[in-house]
Structures are given as C-alpha cells and as structure tokens.
SEVOLO-433596 format. One line per 2 residues: their letters; for each residue z, x, y of C-alpha. Coordinates in nm, 4 decimals, padded with zeros to 6 digits. Example, Ala and Ser with C-alpha at 12.3 -4.5 7.8 and 13.67 -1.06 7.14 Angstrom:
REM SEVOLO-433596
as = 00.7800,01.2300,-00.4500; 00.7140,01.3670,-00.1060
This chain:
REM SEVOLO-433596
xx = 01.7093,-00.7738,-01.2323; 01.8932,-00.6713,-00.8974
xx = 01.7287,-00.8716,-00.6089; 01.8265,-00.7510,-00.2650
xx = 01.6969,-00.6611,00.0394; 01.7614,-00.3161,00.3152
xx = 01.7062,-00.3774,00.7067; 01.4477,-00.0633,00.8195
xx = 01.5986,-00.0123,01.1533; 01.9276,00.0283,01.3034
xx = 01.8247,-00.2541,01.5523; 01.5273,-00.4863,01.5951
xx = 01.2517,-00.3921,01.7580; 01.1534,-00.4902,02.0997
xx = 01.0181,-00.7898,02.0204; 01.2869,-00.9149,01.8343
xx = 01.1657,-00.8610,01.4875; 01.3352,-00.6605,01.2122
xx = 01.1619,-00.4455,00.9174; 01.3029,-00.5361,00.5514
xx = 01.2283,-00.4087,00.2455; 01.3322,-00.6629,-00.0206
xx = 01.3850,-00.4681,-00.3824; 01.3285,-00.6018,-00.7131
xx = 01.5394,-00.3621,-00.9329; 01.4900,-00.3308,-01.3387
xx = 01.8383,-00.3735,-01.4725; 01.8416,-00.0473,-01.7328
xx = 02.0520,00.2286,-01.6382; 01.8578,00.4533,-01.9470
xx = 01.5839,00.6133,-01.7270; 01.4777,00.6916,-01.3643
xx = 01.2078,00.4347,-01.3395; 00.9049,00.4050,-01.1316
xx = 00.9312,00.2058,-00.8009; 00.6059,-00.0021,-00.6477
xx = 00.6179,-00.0892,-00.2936; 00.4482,-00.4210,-00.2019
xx = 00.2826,-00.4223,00.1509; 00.1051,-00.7244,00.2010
xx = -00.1939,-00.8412,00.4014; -00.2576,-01.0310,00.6980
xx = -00.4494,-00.8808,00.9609; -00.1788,-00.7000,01.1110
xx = -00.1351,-01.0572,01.2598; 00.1126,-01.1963,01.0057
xx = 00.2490,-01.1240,00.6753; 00.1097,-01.3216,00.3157
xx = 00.4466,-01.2540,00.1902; 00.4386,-01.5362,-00.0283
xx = 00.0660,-01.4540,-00.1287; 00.1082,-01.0927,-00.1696
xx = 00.4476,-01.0291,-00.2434; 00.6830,-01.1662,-00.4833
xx = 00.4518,-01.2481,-00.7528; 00.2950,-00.9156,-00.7297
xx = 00.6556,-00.7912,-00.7459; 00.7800,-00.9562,-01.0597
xx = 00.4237,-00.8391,-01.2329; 00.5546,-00.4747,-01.1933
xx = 00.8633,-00.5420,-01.3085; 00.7713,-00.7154,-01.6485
xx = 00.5538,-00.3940,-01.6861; 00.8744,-00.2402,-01.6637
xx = 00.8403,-00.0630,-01.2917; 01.0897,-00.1373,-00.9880
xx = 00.8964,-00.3166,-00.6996; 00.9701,-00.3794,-00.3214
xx = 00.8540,-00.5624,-00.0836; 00.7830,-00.4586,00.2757
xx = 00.8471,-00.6388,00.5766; 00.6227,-00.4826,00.8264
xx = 00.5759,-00.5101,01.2156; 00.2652,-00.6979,01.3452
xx = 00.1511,-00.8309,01.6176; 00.2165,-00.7732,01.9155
xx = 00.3396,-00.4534,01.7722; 00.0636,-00.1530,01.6898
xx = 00.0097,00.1614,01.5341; 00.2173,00.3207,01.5388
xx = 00.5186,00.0946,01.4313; 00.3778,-00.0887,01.1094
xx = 00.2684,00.2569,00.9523; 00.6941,00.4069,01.0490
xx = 00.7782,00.0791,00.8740; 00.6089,00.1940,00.5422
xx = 00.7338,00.5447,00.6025; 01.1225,00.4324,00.6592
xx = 01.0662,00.2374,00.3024; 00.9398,00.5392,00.1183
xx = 01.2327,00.7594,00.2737; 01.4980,00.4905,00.1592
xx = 01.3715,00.4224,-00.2057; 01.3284,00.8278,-00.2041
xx = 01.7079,00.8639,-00.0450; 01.8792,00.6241,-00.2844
xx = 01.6659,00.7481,-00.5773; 01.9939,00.7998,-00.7813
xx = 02.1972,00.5067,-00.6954; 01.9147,00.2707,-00.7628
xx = 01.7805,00.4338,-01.0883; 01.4037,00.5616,-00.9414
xx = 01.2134,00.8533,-01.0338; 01.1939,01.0040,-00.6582
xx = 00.8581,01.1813,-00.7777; 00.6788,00.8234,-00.8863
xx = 00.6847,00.6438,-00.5987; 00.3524,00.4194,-00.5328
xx = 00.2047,00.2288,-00.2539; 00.0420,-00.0825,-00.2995
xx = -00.1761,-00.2909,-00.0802; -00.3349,-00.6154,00.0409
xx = -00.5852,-00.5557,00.2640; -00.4221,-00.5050,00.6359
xx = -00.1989,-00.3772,00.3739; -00.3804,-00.1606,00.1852
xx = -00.5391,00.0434,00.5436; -00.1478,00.0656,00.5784
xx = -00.1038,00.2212,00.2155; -00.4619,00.4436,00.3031
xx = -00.2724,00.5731,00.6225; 00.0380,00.6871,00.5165
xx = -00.1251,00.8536,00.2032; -00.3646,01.0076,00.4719
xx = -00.1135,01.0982,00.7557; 00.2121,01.1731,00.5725
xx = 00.1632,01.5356,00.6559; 00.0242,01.4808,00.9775
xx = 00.2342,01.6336,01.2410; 00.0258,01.4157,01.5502
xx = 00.2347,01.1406,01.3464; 00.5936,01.2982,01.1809
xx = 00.7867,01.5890,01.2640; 00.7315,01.9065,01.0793
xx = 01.0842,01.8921,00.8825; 00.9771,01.5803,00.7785
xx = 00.6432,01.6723,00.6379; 00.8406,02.0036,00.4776
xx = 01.0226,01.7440,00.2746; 00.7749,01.5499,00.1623
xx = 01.0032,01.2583,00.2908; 00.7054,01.0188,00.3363
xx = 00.4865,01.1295,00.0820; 00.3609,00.8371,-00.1651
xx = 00.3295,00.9822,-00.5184; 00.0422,00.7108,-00.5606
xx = -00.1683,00.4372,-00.4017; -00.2889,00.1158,-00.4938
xx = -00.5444,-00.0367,-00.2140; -00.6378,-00.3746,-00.3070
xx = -00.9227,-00.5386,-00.0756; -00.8672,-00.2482,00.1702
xx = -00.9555,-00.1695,00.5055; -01.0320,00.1855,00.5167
xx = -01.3198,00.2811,00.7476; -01.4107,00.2477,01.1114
xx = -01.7481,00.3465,01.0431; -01.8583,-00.0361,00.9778
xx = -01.8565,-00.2616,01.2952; -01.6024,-00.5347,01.2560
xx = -01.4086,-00.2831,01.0672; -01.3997,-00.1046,01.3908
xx = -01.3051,-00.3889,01.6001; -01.0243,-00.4524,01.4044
xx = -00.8443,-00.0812,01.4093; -00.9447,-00.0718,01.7617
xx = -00.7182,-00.4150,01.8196; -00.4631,-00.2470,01.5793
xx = -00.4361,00.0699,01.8297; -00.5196,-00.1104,02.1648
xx = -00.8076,00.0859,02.2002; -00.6622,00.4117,02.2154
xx = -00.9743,00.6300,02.1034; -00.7731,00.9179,01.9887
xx = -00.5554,00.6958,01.7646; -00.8094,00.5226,01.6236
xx = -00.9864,00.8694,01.4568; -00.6180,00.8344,01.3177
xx = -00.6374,00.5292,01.1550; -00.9943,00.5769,01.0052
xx = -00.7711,00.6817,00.6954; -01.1426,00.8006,00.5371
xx = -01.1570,01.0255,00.8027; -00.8216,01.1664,00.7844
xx = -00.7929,01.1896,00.3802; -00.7458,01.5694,00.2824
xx = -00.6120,01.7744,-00.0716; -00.2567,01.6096,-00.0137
xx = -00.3393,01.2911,-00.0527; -00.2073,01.1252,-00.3637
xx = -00.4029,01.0130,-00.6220; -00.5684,00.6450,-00.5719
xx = -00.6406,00.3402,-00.7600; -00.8902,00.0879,-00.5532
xx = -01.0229,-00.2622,-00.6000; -01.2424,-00.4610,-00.4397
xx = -01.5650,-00.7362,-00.5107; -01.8983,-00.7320,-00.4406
xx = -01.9146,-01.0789,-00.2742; -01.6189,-00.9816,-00.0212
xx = -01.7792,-01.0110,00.3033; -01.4183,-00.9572,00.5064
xx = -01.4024,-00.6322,00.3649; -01.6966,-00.4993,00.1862
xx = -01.7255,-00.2579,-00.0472; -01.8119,00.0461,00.1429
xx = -01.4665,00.0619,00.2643; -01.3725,00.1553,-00.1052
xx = -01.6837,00.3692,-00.1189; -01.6279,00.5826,00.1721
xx = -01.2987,00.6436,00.1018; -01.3602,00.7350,-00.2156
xx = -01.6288,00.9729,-00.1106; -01.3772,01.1608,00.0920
xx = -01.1229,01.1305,-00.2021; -01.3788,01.3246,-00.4150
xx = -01.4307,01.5565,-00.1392; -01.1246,01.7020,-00.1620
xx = -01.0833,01.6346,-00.5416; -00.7705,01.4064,-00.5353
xx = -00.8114,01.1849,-00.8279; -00.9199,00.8355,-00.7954
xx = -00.9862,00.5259,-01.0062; -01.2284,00.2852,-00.8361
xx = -01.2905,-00.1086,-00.9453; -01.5793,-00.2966,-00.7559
xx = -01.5847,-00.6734,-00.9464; -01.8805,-00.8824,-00.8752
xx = -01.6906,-01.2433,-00.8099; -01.4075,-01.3207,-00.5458
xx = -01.3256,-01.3969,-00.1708; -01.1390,-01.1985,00.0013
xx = -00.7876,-01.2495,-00.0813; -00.8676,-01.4356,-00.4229
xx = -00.5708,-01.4681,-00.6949; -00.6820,-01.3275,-00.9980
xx = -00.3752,-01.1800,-01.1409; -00.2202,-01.3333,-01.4582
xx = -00.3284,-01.6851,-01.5177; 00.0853,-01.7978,-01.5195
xx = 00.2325,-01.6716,-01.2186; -00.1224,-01.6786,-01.0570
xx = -00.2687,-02.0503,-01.0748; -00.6383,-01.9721,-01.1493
xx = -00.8947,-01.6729,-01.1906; -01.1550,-01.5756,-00.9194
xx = -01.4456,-01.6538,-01.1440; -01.4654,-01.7485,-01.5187
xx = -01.3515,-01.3506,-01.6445; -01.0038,-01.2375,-01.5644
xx = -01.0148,-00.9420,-01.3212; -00.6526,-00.8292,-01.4024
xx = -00.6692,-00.5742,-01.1394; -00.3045,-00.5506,-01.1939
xx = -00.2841,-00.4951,-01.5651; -00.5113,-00.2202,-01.5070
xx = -00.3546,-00.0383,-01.2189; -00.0053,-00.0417,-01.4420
xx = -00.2123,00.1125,-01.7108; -00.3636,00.4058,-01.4462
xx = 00.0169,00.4089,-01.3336; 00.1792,00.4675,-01.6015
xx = -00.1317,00.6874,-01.7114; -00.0920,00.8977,-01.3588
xx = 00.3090,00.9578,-01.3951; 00.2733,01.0221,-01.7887
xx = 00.4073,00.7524,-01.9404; 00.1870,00.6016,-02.1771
C-alpha cells in the first residue's frame, strides 16, 4: 500500500489551518480501482480522525478499494469552506486518476455524521451554480459517483438539526436552504447508501428518512439501513480493527456498503 498525503490549498487558510487529504493507495498496477474518500465527523467543531478515519480506510482497502482521508476546515471556518474542501479532494483523486491507478467514474463519498451532511451536500450541490462555476459543473469536476452517509445530518426540518446548520452557516437564511441537502437533492444526485439506528437520539432517523424521500422523488437509487441498537458514533465495524460491537449482532455497516459498492460500479 502507498500511504501519503496532498495539501488542498496553495496556502492555509485564514486561520492558519491547512486541508489534507491523506491517501491509502492499493499497490496493483492491473486495474483502475475504486477510490473511497473518508470525511469524518465532529460537529463541524473538530475532526474524529482517529475515530473515523484510518480504520475505516484500511477496511476499504482489504476489500480491495483505494481510500482517503479528508482533512476538512471547521470551526471557526463555515460553509462554505468545509464543503470546497471535499470538492478540491474529489477534483484531485479525479485529476490524478491515471497516475494513481483510480477509476475516475467510481469515485465515492463517505461519511460520519458532520461528515456525512458534508458527503449529502456535495452530492446535492455539485451542480449547483449558487456554489461552483458553470465550467466546473460542465465537467462534472466535483461530482461523487456515490455516497455513503453514515449517522448523517441531512435535514433542517427537525429543531436541533436546525440549530446546528444554522451555526454551520452563521445564520445566513439563504445558505442554510443550501445546506438542507434534503431540500436541495435533485436527478443528479448519485446514488446513496445510508445508515443509521433507531436509538440515535443525536441524529435520528428521520434525517435518513427524509432524505431518502427526496432521493425517491427524483428516482436516484438508494440503499437505506436503520439498526435498532447504537449511540451515536458507536464502533461496530469488524470486531479486529474495531474493539467491540454496538450490541450483541454485528451491524457491519461496512461490509455491506462494499457489497452495494462494488454492486453499484459492477463489480461483483
């Protein structure tokens, strides 16, 4: 495996702080492969890097996937900046395709909560041009091929869901209708694989519900798991790189969204 990571920016932003992307690379020059990009949670506060991202990282990779791991602005940055961060990660992996042995066509998102409303937006706002320029959305530059919101925050429409994309904009009423990604989901939005538990009280299920809704609206395919055990935030990948399961069963979330990945980019 080729570990290494890419600044984002020529410089660092205004608060001092510098967007990375840190690639895990499957060493086999065969075949284009798939790349997963990791963009964990935190509340748009701080990053669960260690939580979120390298473990989740190396799972994709024994599947046999590339993975990255995003860097992100937070606070005191907001939208904006953490959403260009994502964008700037899907343009590089999509740039350097060739040189770093990806498919540029199978390029997924995948999120931890804050995370995962970061995955929701760029899948929703890609082709926005309130957001990117319209040679940009021409290309497809930013386009995710897929999306994987774990735990996600998607709506505005419940109240402390509100509150929080209303900090994340600084009350900007315009941007938040931006950032309600279930509001802003339309028939270019790539297909979606979502997770989340019944006893999650940080973000409950109708976020995944209402997103969903609009996903079916507009007939982008979706898979959709609601599990009936788990915190917010609870480990339950693979009992050896993860210590211990969120309840008795294994919810391998994971296993089963590299099963709907490779299903989605024909691979099986």
């Amino acid at each position: 495996m080729r570990y290494f990571s890419v600044n984002l920016r020529q410089e660092p932003t205004e608060h001092g702080f510098m967007p990375q992307l840190q690639l895990y690379l499957v060493e086999d020059n065969t075949q284009p492969r798939p790349i997963v990009i990791i963009v964990p949670g935190g509340g748009y506060v701080t990053l669960c890097i260690k939580e979120d991202g390298e473990k989740t990282a190396l799972q994709y990779n024994a599947a046999g996937f590339h993975a990255a791991v995003l860097s992100y602005c937070v606070k005191p940055h907001l939208f904006p900046e953490p959403l260009m961060d994502l964008a700037a990660a899907v343009g590089l992996v999509r740039e350097h395709a060739q040189e770093w042995g990806i498919n540029p066509q199978m390029i997924a998102v995948c999120g931890f909560s804050a995370g995962g409303h970061l995955c929701a937006s760029l899948s929703t706002l890609w082709n926005n041009e309130k957001v990117f320029t319209t040679a940009e959305i021409e290309a497809e530059l930013y386009k995710p091929n897929a999306a994987i919101l774990c735990f996600p925050v998607t709506t505005a429409k419940l109240p402390h869901c509100k509150d929080f994309l209303t900090a994340f904009v600084g009350g900007d009423t315009e941007k938040l209708q931006l950032v309600a990604c279930d509001e802003q989901v339309n028939d270019k939005t790539p297909p979606t694989f979502m997770y989340c538990t019944f006893a999650d009280r940080l973000t409950p299920v109708e976020n995944v519900l209402y997103y969903a809704e609009s996903l079916k609206k507009y007939n982008v395919q979706f898979e959709l798991h609601i599990f009936p055990q788990g915190d917010h935030g609870a480990p339950w990948c693979d009992a050896v790189i993860w210590s211990k399961p969120a309840s008795a069963r294994q919810y391998n979330y994971l296993q089963l969204s590299i099963e709907w990945l490779k299903e989605l980019f024909g691979l099986l």
